[in-house]
C-alpha positions in Angstrom: 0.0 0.0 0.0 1.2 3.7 -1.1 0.9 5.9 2.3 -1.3 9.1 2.0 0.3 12.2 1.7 -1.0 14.9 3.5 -1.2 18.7 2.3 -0.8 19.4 6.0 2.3 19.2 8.0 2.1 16.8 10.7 4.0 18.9 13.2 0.9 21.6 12.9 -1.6 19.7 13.4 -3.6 20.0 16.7 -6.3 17.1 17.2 -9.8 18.1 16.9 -10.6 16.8 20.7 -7.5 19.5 22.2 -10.3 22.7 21.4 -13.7 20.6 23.0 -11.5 19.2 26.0 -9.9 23.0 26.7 -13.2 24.6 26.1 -14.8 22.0 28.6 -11.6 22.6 31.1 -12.2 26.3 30.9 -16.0 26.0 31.6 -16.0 23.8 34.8 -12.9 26.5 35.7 -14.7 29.3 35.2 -17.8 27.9 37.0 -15.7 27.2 40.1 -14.3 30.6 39.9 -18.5 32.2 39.9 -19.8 32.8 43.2 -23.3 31.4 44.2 -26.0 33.9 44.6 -26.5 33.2 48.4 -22.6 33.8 48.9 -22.9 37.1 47.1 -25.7 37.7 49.7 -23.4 36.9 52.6 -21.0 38.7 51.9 -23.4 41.8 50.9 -24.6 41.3 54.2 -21.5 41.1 56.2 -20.0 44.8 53.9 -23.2 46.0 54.9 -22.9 44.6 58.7 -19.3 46.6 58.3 -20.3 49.5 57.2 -22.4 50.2 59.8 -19.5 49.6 62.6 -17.3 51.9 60.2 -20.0 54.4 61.3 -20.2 53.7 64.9 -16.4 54.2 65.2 -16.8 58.0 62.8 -19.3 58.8 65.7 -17.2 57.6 68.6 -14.1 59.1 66.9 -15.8 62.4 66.8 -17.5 62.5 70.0 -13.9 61.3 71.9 -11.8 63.8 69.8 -14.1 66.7 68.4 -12.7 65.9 65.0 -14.8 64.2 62.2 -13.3 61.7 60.1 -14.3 60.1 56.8 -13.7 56.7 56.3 -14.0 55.2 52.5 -17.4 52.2 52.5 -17.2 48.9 51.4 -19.0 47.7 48.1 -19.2 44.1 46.8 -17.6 45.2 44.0 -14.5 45.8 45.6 -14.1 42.4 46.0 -14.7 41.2 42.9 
């Protein structure tokens, strides 16, 4: 039997499974990587639990010292 010559170089060649199993790597990654909507709610929760001690202290601060401070506020987006 004659082998087949390809008009491709062997060398090149990627198999056709290396794109499905990177795209199906990069999914279940990606998914692990996604927080869960009542984890988002947690932590919204806890900034917004924070947020209200940052406030407490401003007022304490102020009321010890006679000086008002600003102090920057959480967002869930920061920790994104």
């Amino acid at each position: 039997m004659r082998n087949k010559n390809s008009y491709m170089d062997t060398n090149q060649l990627l198999s056709e499974s290396f794109f499905k199993n990177l795209k199906r790597t990069l999914s279940k990654l990606t998914k692990k990587m996604r927080p869960k909507g009542s984890t988002e709610r947690q932590v919204a929760d806890n900034i917004r639990d924070f947020n209200k001690g940052v406030e407490g202290f401003e007022k304490a601060w102020e009321k010890l010292y006679g000086k008002k401070i600003n102090l920057d506020r959480l967002t869930v987006n920061d920790f994104k």
